[in-house]
LOLUM-216095 format. One record per residue (C-alpha): residue number from 1; x, y, z. Coordinates in steps of 0.05 Angstrom, whole numbers. Example, Ala and Ser with C-alpha at 12.3 -4.5 7.8 and 13.67 -1.06 7.14 Angstrom:
residues 2
+-----+--------+--------+--------+
| num |      X |      Y |      Z |
+-----+--------+--------+--------+
|   1 |    246 |    -90 |    156 |
|   2 |    273 |    -21 |    143 |
+-----+--------+--------+--------+
***
This chain:
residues 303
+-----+--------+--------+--------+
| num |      X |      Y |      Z |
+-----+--------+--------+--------+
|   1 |   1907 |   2166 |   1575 |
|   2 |   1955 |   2151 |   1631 |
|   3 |   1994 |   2222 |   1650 |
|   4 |   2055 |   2248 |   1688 |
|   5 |   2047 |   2316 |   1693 |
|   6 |   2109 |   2356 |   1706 |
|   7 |   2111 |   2440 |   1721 |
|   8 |   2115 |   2498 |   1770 |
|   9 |   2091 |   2560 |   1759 |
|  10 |   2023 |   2592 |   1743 |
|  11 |   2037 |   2576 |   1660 |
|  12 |   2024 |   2512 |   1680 |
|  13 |   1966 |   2507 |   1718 |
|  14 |   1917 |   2515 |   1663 |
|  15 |   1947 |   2451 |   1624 |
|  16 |   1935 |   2411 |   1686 |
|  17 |   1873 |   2435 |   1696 |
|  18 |   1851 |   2411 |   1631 |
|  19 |   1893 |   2346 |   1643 |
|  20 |   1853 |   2328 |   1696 |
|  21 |   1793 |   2337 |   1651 |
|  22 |   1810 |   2298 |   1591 |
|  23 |   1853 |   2248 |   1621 |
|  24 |   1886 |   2205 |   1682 |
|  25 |   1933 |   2248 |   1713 |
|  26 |   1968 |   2202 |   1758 |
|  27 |   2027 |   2247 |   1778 |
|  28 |   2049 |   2314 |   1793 |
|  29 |   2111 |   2331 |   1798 |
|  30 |   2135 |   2403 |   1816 |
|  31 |   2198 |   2445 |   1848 |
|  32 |   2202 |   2449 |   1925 |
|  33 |   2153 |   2506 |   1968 |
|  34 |   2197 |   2571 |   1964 |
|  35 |   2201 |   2622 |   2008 |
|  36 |   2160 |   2686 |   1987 |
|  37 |   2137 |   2745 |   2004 |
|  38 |   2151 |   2797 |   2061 |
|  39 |   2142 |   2743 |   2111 |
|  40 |   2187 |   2695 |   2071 |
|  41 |   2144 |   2649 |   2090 |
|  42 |   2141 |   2570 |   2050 |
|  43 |   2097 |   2584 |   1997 |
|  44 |   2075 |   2519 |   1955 |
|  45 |   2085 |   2517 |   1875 |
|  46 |   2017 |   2545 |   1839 |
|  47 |   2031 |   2478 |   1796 |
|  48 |   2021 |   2438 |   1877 |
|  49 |   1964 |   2484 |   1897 |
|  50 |   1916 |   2459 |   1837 |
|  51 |   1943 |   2394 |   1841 |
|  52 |   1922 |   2383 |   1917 |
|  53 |   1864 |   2417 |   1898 |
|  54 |   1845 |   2362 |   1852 |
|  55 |   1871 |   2307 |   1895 |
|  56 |   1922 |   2286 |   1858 |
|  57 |   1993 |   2259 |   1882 |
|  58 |   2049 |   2314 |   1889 |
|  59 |   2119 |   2290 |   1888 |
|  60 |   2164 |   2361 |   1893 |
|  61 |   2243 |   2353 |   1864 |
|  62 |   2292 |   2410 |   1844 |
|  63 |   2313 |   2363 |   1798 |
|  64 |   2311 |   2289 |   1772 |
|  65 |   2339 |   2237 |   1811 |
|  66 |   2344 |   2165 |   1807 |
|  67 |   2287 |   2170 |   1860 |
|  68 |   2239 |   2210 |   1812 |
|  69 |   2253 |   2168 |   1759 |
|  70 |   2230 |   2108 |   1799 |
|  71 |   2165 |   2140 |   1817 |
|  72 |   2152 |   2170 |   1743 |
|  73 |   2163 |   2090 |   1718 |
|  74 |   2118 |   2065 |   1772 |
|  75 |   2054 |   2109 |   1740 |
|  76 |   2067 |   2075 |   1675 |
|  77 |   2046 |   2132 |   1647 |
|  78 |   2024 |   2138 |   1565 |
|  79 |   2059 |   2198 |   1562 |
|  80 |   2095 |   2255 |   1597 |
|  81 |   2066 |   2315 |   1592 |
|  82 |   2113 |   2378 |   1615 |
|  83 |   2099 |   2459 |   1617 |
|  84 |   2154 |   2503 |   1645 |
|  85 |   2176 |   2452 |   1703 |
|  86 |   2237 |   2494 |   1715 |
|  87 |   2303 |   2434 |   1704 |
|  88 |   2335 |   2409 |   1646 |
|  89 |   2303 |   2329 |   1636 |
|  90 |   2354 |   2273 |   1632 |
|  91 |   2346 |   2227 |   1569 |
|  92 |   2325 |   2173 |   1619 |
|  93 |   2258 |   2207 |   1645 |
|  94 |   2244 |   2210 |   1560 |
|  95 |   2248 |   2141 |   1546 |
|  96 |   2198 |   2127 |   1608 |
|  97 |   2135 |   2131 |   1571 |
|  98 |   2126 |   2095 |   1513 |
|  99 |   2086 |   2158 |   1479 |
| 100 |   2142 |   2205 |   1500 |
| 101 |   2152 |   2268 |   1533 |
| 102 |   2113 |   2333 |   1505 |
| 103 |   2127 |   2398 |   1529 |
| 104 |   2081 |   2470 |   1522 |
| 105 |   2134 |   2517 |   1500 |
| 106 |   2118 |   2595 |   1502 |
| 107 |   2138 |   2615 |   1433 |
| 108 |   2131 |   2590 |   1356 |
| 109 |   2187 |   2547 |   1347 |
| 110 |   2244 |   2551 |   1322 |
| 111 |   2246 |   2629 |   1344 |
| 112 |   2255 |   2631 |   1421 |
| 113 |   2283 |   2569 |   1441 |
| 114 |   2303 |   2572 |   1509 |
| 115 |   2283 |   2609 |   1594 |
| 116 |   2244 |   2669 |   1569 |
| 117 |   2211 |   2661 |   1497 |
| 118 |   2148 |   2700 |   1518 |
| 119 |   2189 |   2764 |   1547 |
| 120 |   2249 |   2756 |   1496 |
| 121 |   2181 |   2763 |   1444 |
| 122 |   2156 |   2826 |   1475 |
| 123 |   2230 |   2862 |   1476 |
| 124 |   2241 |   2854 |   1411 |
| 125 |   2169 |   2868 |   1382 |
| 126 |   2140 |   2808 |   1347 |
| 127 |   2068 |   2819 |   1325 |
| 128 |   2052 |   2752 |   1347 |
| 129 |   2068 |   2701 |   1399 |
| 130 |   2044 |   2630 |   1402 |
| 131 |   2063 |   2559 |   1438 |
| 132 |   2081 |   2498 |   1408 |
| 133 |   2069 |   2432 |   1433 |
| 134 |   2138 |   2394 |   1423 |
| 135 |   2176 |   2327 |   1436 |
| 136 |   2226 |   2338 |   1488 |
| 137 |   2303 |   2318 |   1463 |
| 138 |   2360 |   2320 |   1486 |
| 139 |   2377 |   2389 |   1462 |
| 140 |   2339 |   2452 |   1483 |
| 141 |   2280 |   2455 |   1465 |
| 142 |   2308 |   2429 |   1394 |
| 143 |   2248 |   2372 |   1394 |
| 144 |   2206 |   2368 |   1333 |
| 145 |   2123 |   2397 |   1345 |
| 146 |   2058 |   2378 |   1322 |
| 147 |   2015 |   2440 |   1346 |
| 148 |   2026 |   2513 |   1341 |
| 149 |   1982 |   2576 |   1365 |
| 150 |   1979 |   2648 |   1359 |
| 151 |   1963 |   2713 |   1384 |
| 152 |   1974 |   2783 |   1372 |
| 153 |   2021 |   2821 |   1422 |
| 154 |   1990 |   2891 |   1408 |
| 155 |   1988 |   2928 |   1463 |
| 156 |   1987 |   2868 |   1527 |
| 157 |   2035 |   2866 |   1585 |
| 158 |   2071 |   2809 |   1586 |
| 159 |   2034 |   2783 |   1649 |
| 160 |   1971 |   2786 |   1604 |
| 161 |   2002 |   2747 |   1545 |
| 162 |   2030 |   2694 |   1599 |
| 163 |   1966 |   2695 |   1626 |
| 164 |   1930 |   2683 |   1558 |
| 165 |   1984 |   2639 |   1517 |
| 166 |   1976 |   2589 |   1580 |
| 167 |   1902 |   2579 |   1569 |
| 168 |   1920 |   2573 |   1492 |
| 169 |   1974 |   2524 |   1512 |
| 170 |   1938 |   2478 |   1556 |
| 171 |   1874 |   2470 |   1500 |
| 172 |   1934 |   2454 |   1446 |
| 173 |   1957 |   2407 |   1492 |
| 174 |   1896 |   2370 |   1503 |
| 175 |   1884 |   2363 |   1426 |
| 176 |   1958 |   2340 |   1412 |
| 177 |   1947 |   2288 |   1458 |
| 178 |   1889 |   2265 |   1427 |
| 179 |   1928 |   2264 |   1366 |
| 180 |   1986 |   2223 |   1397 |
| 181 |   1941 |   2172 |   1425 |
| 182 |   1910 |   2164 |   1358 |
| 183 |   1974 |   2166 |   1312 |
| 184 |   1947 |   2219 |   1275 |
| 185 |   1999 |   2274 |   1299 |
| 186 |   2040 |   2310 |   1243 |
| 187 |   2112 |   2320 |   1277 |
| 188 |   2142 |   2377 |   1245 |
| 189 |   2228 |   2376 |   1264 |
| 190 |   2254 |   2455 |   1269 |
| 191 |   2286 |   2497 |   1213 |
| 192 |   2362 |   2499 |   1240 |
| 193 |   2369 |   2569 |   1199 |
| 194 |   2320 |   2597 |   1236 |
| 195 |   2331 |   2589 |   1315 |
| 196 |   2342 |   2641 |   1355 |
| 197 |   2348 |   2634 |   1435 |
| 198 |   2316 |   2663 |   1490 |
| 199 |   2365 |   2669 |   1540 |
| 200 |   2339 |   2687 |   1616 |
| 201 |   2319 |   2764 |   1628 |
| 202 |   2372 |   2799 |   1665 |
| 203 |   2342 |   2860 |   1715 |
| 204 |   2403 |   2905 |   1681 |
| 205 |   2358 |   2894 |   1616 |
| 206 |   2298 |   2921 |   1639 |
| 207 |   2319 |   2991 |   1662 |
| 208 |   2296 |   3046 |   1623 |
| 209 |   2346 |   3101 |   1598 |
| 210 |   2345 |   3156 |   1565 |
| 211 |   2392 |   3147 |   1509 |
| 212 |   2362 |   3085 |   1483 |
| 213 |   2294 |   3099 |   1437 |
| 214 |   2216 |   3113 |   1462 |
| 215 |   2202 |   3049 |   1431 |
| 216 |   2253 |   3006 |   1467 |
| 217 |   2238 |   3037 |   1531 |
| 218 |   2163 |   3021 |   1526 |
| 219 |   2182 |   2959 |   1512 |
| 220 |   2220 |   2943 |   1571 |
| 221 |   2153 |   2970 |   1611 |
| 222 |   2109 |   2917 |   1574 |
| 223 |   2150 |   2866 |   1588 |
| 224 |   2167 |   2879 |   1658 |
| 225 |   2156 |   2826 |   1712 |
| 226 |   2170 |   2821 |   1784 |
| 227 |   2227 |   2773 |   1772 |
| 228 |   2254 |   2841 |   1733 |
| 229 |   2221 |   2898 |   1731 |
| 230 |   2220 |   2959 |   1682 |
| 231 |   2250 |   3015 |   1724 |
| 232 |   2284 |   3080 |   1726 |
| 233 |   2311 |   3138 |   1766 |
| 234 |   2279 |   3206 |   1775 |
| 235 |   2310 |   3258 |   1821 |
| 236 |   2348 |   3209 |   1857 |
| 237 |   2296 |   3167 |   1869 |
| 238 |   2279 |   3095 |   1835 |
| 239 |   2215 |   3084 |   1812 |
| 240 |   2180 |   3022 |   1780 |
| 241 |   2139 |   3032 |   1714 |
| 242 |   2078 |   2993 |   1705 |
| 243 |   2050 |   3019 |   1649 |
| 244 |   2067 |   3075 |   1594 |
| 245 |   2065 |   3087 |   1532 |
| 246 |   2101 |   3123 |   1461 |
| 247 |   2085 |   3195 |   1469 |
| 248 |   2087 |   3238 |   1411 |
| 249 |   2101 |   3301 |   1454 |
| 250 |   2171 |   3333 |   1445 |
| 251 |   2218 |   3338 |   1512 |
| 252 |   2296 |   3340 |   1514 |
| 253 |   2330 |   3280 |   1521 |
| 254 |   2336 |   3253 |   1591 |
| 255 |   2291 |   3310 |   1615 |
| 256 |   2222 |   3300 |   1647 |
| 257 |   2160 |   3340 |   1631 |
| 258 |   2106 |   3352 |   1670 |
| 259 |   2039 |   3372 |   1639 |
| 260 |   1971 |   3378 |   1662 |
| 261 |   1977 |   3312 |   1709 |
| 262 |   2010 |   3281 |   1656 |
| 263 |   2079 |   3261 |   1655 |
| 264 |   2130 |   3249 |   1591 |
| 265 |   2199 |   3233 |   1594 |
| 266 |   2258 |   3248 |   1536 |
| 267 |   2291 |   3190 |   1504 |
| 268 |   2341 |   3192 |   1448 |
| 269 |   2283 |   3190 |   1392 |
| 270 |   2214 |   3211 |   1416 |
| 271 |   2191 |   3215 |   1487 |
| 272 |   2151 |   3162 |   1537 |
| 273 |   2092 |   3182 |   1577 |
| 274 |   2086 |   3144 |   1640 |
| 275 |   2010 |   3119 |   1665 |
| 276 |   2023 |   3079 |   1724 |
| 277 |   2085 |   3078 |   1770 |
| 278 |   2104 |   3050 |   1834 |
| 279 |   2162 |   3095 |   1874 |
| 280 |   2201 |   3062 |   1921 |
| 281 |   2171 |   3048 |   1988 |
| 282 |   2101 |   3070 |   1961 |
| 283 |   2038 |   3046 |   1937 |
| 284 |   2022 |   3042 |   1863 |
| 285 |   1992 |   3102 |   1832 |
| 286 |   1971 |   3136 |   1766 |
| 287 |   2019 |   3175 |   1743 |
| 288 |   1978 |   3235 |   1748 |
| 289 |   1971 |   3224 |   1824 |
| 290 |   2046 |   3217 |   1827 |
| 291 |   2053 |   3276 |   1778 |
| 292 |   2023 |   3334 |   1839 |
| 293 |   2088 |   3312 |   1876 |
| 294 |   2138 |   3326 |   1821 |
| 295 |   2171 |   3398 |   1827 |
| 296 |   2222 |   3431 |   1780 |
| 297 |   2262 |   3412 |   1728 |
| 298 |   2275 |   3339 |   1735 |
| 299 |   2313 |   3294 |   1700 |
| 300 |   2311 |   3220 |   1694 |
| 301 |   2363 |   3160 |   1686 |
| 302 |   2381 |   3091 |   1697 |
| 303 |   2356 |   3060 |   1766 |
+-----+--------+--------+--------+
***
């Protein structure tokens, strides 16, 4: 089958990895190199890494212009095949191919429609998170899908789920393909009543306080990423929190308790213990290494 591939980040890179295995990938298109990094250097797209890797052609856009239009309808691709390529697609690019445009989307549709299904999933404690394979439309992510997977959040970091729901994604996309090409595919359109949205993660979010529950702060920690990270402040100081967990040791609300290395902080129902924390301007460390600098009473806050 004839492909465009369209997508930026590391999601991606698994489904067009198995693209170029199963099929004719005859396109790439991704977002721009961005400067990252210390060095804010030009750092390519992980989506235009593996794509030069394989030797495929790379055409970079922030968005779709007449120009990428005429170089997605010069492929003649089958199908357009799209995972988290970062810009709304005009109706034109859809009508391109004449078996559509599919798109891996990080959640079970219709729940989490929308910039952050996976993290949105975390934060509000699903016991499962999945992908569905859907026809892009018009409307966000509103398209009708033909494949859905699973997996259970449990106790992952949302890097780890990203990480593992990408590898799920790009098998399911594979096989929907198949299906297309065959006309054996079973479109399923979305339950209206049941949509909810996953709007973008703001870093405000993501900052643990006290008065909120143990629960919803641990939360926040597993679903941390560097775009916006869970953090806090701690005798003055911000700190970021990689890991931690619910605690079933008692400690005063907004207080912090030291213990034999270990450290637990008060919330407004039950208390956190942290296991692995970054302070500002320092390395990251178990929080028991961190713990032998902690003096006093302390008490903890919003970053």
């Amino acid at each position: 089958m004839r492909v465009v591939f369209m997508g930026t980040p590391s999601f991606a890179v698994p489904s067009l990895s198995r693209l170029a295995q199963a099929h004719e990938p005859l396109l790439v298109v991704t977002r721009p190199d961005a400067v990252r990094g210390r060095g804010r250097a030009l750092v390519p797209s992980p989506v235009k890494e593996r794509a030069l890797g394989l030797g495929l052609p790379v055409l970079e856009t922030k968005r779709v212009t007449p120009e990428v239009l005429e170089r997605v309808a010069e492929a003649r691709p089958d199908v357009i095949a799209v995972a988290a390529f970062g810009c709304i697609l005009p109706d034109e690019l859809l009508e391109l191919a004449p078996l559509g445009c599919v798109n891996v989307h990080g959640s079970l549709l219709p729940r989490w429609r929308g910039a952050a299904p996976i993290q949105r999933a975390v934060l509000s404690g699903d016991e499962r998170v999945g992908i569905s394979i859907m026809r892009v439309v018009h409307d966000l992510d509103a398209g009708a899908w033909c494949r859905q997977a699973s997996v259970e959040l449990a106790e992952k970091t949302c890097a780890e789920l990203m990480g593992e729901l990408a590898e799920l994604g790009a098998s399911e996309l594979v096989l929907a393909l198949e299906d297309i090409a065959a006309g054996r595919a079973v479109w399923r359109e979305q339950e209206p009543e049941l949509v909810s949205y996953a709007a973008k993660i703001d870093k405000a979010e993501m900052l643990l306080d006290p008065t909120d529950g143990a629960l919803e702060n641990r939360r926040r920690v597993q679903a941390s990423l560097d775009a916006a990270p869970a953090r806090l402040c701690l005798g003055g100081k911000g700190v970021r929190v990689l890991d931690a967990r619910v605690s079933s040791q008692e400690v005063e609300q907004g207080q912090v308790l030291v213990r034999k290395g270990r450290v637990f902080l008060g919330c407004s129902s039950g208390s956190v213990e942290l296991l692995l924390v970054k302070p500002d301007g320092k390395r990251e460390m178990p929080a028991s290494s961190w713990a032998s600098g902690l003096r006093g009473s302390l008490s903890w806050g919003v970053a």
